[in-house]
C-alpha positions as CSV (number, residue, x, y, z in Angstrom):
1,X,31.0,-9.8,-9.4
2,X,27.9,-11.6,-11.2
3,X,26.5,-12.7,-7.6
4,X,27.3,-9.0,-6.3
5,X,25.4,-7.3,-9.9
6,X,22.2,-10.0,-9.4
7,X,21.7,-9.0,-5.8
8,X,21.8,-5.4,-6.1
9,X,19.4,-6.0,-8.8
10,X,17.0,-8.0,-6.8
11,X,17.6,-5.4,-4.0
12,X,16.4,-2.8,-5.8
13,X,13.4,-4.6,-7.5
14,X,12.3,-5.6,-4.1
15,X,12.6,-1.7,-2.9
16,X,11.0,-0.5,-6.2
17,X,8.0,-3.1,-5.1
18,X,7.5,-1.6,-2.1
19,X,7.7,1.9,-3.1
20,X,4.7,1.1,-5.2
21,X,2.6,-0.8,-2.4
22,X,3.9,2.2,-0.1
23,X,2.0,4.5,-3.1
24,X,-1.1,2.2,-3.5
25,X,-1.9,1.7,0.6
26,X,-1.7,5.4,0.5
27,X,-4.5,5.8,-2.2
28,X,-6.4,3.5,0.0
29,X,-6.0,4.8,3.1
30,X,-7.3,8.2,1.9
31,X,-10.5,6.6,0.8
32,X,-10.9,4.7,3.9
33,X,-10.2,8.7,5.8
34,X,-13.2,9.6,3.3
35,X,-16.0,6.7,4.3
36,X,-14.5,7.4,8.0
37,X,-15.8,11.2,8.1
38,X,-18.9,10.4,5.6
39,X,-20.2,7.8,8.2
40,X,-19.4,10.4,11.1
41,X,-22.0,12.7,9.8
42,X,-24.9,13.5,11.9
43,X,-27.3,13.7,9.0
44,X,-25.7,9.7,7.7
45,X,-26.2,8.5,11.4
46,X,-29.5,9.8,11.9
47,X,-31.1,8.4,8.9
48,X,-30.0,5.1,10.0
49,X,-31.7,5.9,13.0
50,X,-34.7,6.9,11.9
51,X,-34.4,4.3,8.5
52,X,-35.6,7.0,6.6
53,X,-33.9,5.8,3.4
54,X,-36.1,8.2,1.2
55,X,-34.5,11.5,2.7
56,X,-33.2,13.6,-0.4
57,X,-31.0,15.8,1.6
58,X,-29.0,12.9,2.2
59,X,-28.5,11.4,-0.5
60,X,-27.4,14.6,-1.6
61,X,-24.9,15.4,1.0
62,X,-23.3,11.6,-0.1
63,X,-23.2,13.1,-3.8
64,X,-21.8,16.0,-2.6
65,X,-18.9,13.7,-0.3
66,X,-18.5,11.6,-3.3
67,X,-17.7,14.0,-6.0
68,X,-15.9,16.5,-4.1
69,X,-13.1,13.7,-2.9
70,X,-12.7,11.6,-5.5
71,X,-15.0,8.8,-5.3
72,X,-16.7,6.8,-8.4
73,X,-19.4,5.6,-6.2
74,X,-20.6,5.8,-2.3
75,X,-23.4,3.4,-1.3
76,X,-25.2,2.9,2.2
77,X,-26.5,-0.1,3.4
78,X,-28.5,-1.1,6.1
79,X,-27.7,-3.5,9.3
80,X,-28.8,-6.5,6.8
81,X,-26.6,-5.7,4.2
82,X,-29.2,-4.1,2.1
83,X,-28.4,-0.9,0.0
84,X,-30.8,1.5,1.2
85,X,-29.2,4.6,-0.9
86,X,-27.2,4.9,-3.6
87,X,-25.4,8.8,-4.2
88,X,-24.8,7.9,-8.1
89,X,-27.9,8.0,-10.9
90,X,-30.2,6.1,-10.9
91,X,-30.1,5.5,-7.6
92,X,-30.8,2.0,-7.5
93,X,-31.4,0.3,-3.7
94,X,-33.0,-3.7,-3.0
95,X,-29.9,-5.6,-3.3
96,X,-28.0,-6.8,-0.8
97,X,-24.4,-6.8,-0.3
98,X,-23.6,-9.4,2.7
99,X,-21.5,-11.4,-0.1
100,X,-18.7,-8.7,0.2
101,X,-16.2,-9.6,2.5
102,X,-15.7,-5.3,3.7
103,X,-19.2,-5.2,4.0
104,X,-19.6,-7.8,6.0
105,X,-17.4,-6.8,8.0
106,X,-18.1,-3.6,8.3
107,X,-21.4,-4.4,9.4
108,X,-20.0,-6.2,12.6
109,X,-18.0,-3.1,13.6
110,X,-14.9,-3.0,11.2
111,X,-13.6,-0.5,8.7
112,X,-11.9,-2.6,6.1
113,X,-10.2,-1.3,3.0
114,X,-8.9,-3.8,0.1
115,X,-8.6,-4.2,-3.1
116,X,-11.2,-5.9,-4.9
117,X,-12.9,-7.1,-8.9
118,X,-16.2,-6.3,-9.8
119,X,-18.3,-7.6,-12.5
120,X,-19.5,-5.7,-15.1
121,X,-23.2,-6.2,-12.8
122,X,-21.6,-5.0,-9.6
123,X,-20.3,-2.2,-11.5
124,X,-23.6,-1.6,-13.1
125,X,-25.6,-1.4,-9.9
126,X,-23.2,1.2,-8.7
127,X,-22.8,3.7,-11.9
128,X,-24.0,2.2,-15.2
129,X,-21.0,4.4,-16.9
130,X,-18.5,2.5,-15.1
131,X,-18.2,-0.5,-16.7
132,X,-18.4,1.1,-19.6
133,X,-15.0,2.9,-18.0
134,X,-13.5,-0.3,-17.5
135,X,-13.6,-2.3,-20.3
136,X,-10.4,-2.7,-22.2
137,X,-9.7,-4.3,-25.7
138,X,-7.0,-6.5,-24.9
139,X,-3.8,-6.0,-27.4
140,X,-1.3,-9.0,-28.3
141,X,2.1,-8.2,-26.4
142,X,5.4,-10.1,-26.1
143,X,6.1,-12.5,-24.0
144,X,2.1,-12.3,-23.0
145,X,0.9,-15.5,-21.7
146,X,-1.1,-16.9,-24.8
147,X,-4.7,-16.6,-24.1
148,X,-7.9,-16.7,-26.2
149,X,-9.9,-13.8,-24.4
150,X,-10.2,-10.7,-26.7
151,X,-11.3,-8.1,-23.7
152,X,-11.1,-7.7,-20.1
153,X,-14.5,-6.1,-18.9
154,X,-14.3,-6.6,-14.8
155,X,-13.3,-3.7,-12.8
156,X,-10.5,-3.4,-10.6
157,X,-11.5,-1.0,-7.5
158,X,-9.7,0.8,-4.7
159,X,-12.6,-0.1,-1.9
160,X,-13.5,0.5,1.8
161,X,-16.5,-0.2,3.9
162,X,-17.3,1.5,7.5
163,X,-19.6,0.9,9.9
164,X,-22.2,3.7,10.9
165,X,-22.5,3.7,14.4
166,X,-24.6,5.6,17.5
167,X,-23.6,4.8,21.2
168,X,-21.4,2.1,20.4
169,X,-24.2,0.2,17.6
170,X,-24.0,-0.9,14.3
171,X,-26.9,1.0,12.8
172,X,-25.6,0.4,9.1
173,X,-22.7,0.8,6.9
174,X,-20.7,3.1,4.0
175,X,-18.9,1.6,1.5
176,X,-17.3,3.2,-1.6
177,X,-14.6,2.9,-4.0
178,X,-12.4,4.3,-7.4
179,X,-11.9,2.2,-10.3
180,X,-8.2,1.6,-11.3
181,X,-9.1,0.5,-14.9
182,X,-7.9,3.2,-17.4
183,X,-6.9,5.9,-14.3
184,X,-3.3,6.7,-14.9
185,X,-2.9,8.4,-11.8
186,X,-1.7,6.0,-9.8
187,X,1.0,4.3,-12.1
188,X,1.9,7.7,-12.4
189,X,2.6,8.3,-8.8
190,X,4.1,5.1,-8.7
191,X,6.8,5.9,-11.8
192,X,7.6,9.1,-10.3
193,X,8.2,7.9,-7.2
194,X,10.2,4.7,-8.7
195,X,11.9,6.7,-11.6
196,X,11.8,10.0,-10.7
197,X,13.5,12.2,-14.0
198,X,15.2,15.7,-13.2
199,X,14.5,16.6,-16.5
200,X,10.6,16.4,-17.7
201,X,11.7,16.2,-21.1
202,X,13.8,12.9,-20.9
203,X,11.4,9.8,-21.1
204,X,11.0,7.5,-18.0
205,X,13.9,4.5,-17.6
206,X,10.8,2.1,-16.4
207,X,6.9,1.4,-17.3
208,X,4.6,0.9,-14.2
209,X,1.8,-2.2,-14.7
210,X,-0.8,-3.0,-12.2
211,X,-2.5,-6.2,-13.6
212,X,-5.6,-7.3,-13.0
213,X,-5.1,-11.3,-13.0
């Protein structure tokens, strides 16, 4: 009976873990749909064409992508990895972004979506108010591993990269992303779906982590 109880539990741990990855690779794959149609646009492709980097209108249309489906930053670089426009305030461009992995890939013809940690630097260049969004006071907790850090301040983002692409060439590349840090929608999704209640009014039987590690 004890081996029967210990298996069934495992069983359903293991089916509880993949429920959530089942919830989180759907998050992604909706912001990989969304740098998939931005880097479809005519106006995107045709400023890679022409490299006119300094072309409000779009800029503006990326804005408009970004805020309208849920993005916390959307960033075009050009076919050396250099950001060329930026769709969040203050619009920084010059750096290069060849050192991440999507990118870099995306650059030789790839759309890649992952999971990724950004420094409070990285997060900075994109949208100065995100780090401020991700940093967390960390709070003693049992059975914690002991530690002598007092904050967490890196980012944990949801991220894709696509190539932009005329007549079969790279011309450049889209990459954008939501930070996980403090966003309780998708442990949300993720309890539902693991400990769904009939009643609203009873508490959950389980807490939903994602750690960044």
């Amino acid at each position: 009976i004890k081996d029967r109880v210990v298996a069934e539990a495992q069983t359903r741990v293991r089916l509880d873990l993949n429920a959530a990855r089942s919830t989180i690779n759907a998050e992604l794959s909706e912001i990989e749909l969304v740098l998939r149609l931005a880097a479809s646009k005519e106006i995107v492709v045709n400023s890679c064409v022409e490299q006119d980097w300094a072309d409000e209108s779009v800029r503006n249309r990326l804005e408009f992508i970004r805020v309208n489906l849920g993005l916390d930053f959307l960033t075009m670089v050009s076919a050396d990895g250099r950001v060329v426009m930026r769709s969040n305030q203050p619009y920084k461009t010059g750096d290069f972004k060849m050192g991440l992995t999507p990118v870099r890939r995306a650059l030789d013809g790839e759309t890649v979506t992952s999971i990724e940690v950004f420094s409070p630097l990285e997060m900075d260049l994109e949208d100065p108010s995100l780090s401020e969004r991700a940093y967390i006071v960390l709070e003693p907790t049992p059975y914690a591993r002991p530690s002598v850090r007092i904050d967490e301040n890196r980012g944990l983002i949801f991220f894709s990269a696509t190539p932009i692409k005329k007549n079969g060439e790279v011309l450049g590349a889209l990459y954008g992303g939501v930070l996980v840090n403090k966003d309780t929608d998708v442990v949300d999704k993720i309890q539902q779906t693991v400990f769904p209640s009939e009643n609203p009014r009873f508490k959950p039987v389980g807490a939903v982590t994602i750690f960044l590690s």
